[in-house]
N, C-alpha and C positions, 0 to 999 in steps of 0.2 A: 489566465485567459484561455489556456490551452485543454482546462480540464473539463470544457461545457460544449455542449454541439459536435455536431460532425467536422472531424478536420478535414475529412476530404472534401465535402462539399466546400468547405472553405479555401481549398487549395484550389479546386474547380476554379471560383468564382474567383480567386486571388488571381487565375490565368487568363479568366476571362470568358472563361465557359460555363456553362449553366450546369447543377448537377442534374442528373436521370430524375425522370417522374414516371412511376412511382419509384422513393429512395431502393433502394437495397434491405432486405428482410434485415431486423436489431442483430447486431452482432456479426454482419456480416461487412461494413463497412469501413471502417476503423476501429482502434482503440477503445476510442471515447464511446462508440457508438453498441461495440460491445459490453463496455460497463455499464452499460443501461439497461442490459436487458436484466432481469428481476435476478438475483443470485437463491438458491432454496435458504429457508430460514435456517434449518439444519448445519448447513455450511457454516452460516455466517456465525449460530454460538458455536460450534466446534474452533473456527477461528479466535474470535473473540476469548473464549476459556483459555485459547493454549496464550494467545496475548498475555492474559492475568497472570498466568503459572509462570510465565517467562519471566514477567517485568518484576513479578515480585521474589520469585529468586534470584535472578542479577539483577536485583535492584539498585538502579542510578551506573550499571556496565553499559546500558548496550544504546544507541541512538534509534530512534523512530526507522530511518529509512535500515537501519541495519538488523530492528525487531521485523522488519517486513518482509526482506531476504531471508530470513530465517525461517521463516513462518509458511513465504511462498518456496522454499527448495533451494535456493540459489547455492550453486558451488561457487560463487565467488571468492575469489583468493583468500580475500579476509575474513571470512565464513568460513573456508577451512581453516587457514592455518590460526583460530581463533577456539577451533574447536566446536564451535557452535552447531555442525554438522551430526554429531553425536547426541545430539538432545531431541528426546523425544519426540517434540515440535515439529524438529524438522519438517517441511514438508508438508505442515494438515494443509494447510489455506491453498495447495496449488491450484483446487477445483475452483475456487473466486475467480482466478485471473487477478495479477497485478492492482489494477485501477482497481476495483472493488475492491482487495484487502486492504489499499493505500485509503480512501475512505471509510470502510472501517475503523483503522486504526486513529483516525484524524477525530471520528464522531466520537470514539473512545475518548480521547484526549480532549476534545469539546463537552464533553458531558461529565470531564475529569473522574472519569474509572480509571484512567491512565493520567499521569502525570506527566507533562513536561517542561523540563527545567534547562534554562540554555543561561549557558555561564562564557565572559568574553575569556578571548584566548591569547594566551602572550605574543602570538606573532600577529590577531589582528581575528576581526570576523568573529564568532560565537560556535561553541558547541551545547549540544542540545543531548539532554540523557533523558531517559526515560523508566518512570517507575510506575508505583500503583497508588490509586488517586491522589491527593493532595494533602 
């Protein structure tokens, strides 16, 4: 519910306040409102290829949200000490912004260029790996 519409305007109106008329120029208002403005097509296959090249050399290694920390830069702990920082990848998609390469990678996985495969877990809940199509 949180991935459509302005969250601010939503916060506004959750407080009781109207948002501004006219909104705030795309991308200047939230999140959400930044991942709408048009990303260049450019971007999006340079993302998309280095996705393919990832999934299908650690194929069935790495999970959706942690193919996408890779892809957007993140130094996150397990990103480094994982290694994954070292690869090529690193890093193309940080021009998308977050939201965009998170739909990206989801339309991949809906159109099954990407595969996702979620297996239950011994202590409970599901993991989810990620390869190239089906």
């Amino acid at each position: 519910e949180d991935d459509v519409g302005c969250r601010r305007a939503r916060l506004l109106r959750h407080l009781g306040q109207e948002p501004p008329a006219p909104p705030p120029p795309p991308g200047r208002c939230c999140d959400n409102c930044a991942a709408d403005a048009p990303p260049r097509s450019a971007e999006l296959g340079v993302a998309a290829r280095a996705a393919l090249c990832v999934a299908g050399r650690l194929n069935g290694a790495l999970t959706l949200p942690r193919l996408e920390a890779l892809l957007y830069g993140s130094r996150a702990k397990e990103v480094v000490t994982s290694g994954l920082v070292h690869l090529a990848e690193h890093g193309v998609a940080k021009g998308l912004g977050r939201p965009q390469l998170s739909r990206l990678l989801r339309a991949l996985v809906v159109r099954q260029v990407l595969s996702e495969v979620s297996t239950p877990c011994p202590h409970g809940g599901y993991s989810s790996r990620v390869g190239v199509g089906r």
